[in-house]
DRENMIMI-987259 format. One line per 10 residues: number of its first residue (from 1); their letters; for each residue x, y, z negated of N, C-alpha, C. Coordinates in steps of 0.02 Angstrom, whole numbers, padded with zeros to 5 digits. Atoms other than C-alpha are relative to their C-alpha. Layout:
N
NUM) a) X/Y/Z/X/Y/Z/X/Y/Z ~ ...
END
This chain:
114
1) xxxxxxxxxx) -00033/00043/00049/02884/-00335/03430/00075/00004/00010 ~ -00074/-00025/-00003/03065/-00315/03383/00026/-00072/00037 ~ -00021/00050/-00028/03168/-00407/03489/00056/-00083/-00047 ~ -00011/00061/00059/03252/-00519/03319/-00062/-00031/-00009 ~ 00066/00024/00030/03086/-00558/03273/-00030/-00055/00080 ~ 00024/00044/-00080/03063/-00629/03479/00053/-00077/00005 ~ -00064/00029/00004/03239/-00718/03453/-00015/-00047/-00047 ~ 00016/00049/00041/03189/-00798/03312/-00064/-00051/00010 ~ 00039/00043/-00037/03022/-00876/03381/00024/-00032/00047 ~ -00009/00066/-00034/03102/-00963/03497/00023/-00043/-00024
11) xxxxxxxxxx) -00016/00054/00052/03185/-01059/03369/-00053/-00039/-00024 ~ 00084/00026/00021/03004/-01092/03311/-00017/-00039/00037 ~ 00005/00023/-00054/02970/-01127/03493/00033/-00061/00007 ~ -00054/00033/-00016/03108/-01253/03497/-00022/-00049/-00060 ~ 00022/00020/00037/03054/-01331/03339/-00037/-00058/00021 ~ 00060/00036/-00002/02869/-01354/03372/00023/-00048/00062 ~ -00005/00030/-00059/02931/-01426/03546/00037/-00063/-00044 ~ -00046/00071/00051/03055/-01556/03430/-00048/-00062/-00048 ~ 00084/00038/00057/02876/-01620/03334/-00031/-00002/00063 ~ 00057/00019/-00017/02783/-01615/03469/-00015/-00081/00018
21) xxxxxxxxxx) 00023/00057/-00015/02806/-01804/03498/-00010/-00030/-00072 ~ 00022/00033/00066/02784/-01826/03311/00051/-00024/-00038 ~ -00076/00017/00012/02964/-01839/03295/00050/00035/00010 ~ -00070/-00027/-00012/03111/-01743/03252/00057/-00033/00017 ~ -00043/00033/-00039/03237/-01849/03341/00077/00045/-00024 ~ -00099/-00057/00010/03438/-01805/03271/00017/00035/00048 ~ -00047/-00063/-00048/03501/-01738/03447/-00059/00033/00004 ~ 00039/-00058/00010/03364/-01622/03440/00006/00044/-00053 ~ -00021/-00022/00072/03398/-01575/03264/00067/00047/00002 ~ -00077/-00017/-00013/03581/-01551/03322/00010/00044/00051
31) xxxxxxxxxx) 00013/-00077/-00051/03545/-01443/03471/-00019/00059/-00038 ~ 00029/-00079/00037/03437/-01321/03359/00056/00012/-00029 ~ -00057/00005/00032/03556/-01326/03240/00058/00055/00033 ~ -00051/-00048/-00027/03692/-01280/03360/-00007/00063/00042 ~ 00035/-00046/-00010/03595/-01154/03420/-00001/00051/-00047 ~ 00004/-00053/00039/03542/-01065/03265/00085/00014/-00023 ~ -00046/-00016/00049/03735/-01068/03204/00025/00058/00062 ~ -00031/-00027/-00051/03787/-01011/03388/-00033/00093/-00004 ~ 00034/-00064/00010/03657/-00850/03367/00005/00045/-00071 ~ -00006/-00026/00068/03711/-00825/03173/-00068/00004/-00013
41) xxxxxxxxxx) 00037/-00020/00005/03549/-00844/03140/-00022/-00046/-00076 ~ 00001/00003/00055/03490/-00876/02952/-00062/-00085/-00025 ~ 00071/00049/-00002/03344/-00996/02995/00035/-00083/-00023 ~ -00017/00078/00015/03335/-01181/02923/-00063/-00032/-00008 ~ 00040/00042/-00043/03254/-01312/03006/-00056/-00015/-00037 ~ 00046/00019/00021/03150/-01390/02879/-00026/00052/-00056 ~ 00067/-00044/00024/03097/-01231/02784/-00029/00035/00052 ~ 00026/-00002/-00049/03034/-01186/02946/-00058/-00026/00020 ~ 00030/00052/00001/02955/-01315/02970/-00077/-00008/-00048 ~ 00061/00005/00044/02870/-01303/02800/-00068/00082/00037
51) xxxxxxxxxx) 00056/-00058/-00020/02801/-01144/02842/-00051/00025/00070 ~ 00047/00026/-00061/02742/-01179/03009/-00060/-00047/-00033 ~ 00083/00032/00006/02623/-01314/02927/-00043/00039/-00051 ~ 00044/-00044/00073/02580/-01191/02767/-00042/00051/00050 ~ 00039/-00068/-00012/02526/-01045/02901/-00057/-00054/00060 ~ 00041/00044/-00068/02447/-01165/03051/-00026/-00067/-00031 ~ 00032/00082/-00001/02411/-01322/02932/00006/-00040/00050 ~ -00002/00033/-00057/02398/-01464/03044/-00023/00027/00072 ~ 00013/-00010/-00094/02346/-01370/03216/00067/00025/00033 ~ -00070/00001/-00041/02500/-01387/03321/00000/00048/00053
61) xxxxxxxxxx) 00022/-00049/-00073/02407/-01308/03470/-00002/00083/-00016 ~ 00003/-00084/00040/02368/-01136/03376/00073/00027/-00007 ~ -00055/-00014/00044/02543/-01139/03303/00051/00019/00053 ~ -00057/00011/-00096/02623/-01176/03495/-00026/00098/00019 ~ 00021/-00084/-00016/02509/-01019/03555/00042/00039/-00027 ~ -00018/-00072/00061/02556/-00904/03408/00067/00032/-00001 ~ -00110/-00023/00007/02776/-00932/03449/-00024/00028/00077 ~ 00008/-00010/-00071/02738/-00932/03643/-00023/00057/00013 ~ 00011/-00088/-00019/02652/-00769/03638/00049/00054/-00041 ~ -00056/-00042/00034/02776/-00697/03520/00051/00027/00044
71) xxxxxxxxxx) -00075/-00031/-00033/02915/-00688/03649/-00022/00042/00059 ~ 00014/-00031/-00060/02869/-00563/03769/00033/00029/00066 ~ -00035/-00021/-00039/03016/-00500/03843/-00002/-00070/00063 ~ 00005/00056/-00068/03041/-00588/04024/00066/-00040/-00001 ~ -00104/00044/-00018/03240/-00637/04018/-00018/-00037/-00054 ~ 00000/00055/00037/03195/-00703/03852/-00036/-00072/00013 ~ 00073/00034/-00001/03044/-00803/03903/00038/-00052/00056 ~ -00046/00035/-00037/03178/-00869/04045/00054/-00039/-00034 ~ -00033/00033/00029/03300/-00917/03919/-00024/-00055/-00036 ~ 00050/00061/00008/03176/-01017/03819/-00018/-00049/00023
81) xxxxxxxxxx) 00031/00060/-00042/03107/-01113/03961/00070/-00032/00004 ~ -00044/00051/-00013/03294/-01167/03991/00011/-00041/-00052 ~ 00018/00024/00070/03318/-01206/03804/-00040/-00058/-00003 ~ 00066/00050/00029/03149/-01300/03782/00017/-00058/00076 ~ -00029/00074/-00048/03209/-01413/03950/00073/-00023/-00019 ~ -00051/00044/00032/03383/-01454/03885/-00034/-00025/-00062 ~ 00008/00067/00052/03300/-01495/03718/-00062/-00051/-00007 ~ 00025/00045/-00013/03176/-01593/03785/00043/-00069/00024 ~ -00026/00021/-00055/03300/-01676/03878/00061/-00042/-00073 ~ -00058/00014/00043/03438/-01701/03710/-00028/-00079/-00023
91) xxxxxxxxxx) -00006/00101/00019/03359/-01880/03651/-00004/-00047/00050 ~ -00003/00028/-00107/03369/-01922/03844/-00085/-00058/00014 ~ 00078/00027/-00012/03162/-01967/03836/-00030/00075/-00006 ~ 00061/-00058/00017/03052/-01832/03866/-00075/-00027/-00006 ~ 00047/00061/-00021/02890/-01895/03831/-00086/00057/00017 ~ 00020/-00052/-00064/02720/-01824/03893/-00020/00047/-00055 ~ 00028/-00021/00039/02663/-01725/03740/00069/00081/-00007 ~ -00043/-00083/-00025/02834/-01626/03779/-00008/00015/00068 ~ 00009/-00015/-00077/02796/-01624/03971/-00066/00077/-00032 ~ 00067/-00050/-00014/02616/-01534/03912/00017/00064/-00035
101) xxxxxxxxxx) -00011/-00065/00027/02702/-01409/03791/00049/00055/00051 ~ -00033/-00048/-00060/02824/-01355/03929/-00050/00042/00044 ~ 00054/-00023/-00042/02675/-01341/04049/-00070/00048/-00037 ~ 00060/-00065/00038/02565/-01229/03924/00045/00044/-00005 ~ -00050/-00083/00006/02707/-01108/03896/00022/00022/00063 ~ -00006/-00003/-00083/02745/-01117/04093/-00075/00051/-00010 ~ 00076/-00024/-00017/02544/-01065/04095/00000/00049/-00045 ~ 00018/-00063/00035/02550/-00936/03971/00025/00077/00020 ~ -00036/-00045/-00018/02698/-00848/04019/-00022/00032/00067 ~ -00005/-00022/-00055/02659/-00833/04195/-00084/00046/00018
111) xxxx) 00047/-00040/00034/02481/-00765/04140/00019/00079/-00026 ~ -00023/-00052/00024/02588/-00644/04050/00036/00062/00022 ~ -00050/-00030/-00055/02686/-00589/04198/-00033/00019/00058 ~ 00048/-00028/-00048/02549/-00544/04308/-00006/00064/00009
END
C-alpha cells in the first residue's frame, strides 16, 4: 500500500480514536485539524467521518481494525502511536474506551512486527 494512502489512515486512525468515547471533543477536532493542515493534506473531518459510517455502518471495531492494519510501515505505526497518545491526551480526560483503542492497536501492531 502506497505510503499516502498509509498517511492518510492515520488521520482515520486519529478520528475513529476522537469518537471512540462517543464524542468529538473541540481540542481533538483542533489537533486533527492542525495536523491535516500541517501535512497539506486534503482530508475533512466530517466527510470522513461520513464515510467511515457509510463503509463500516455502525461497527466501530471493524472500522478501528480496517485503519490499524492499513499502516504498515514501522516508523509510521511509531508516529501514530505518539499521535493517538497526545490526542487522547488534548481534552486532558482520556477515558477507557480510548485506553482500549490504544491497547488494540498496541496488540495489532506488535502482532505485525513479529
Amino acid at each position: 500500500m502506497s505510503n499516502k494512502l498509509q498517511e492518510e489512515a492515520v488521520i482515520s486512525l486519529l478520528i475513529l480514536l476522537s469518537i471512540s468515547d462517543n464524542e468529538l471533543h473541540s481540542k481533538e477536532r483542533e489537533f486533527i485539524e492542525k495536523l491535516i493542515s500541517e501535512k497539506n493534506f486534503s482530508t475533512d473531518i466530517d466527510k470522513e467521518l461520513d464515510q467511515i459510517h457509510n463503509k463500516f455502518r455502525d461497527d466501530f471495531d471493524t472500522a478501528s481494525i480496517y485503519f490499524i492494519n492499513t499502516i504498515q510501515d514501522i516508523e509510521l505505526q511509531k508516529i501514530s502511536m505518539e499521535l493517538m497518545r497526545r490526542l487522547a491526551a488534548a481534552d486532558l480526560i482520556v477515558k477507557d474506551r480510548e485506553i482500549k483503542f490504544l491497547e488494540l492497536t498496541k496488540q495489532i501492531w506488535k502482532q505485525d512486527s513479529k
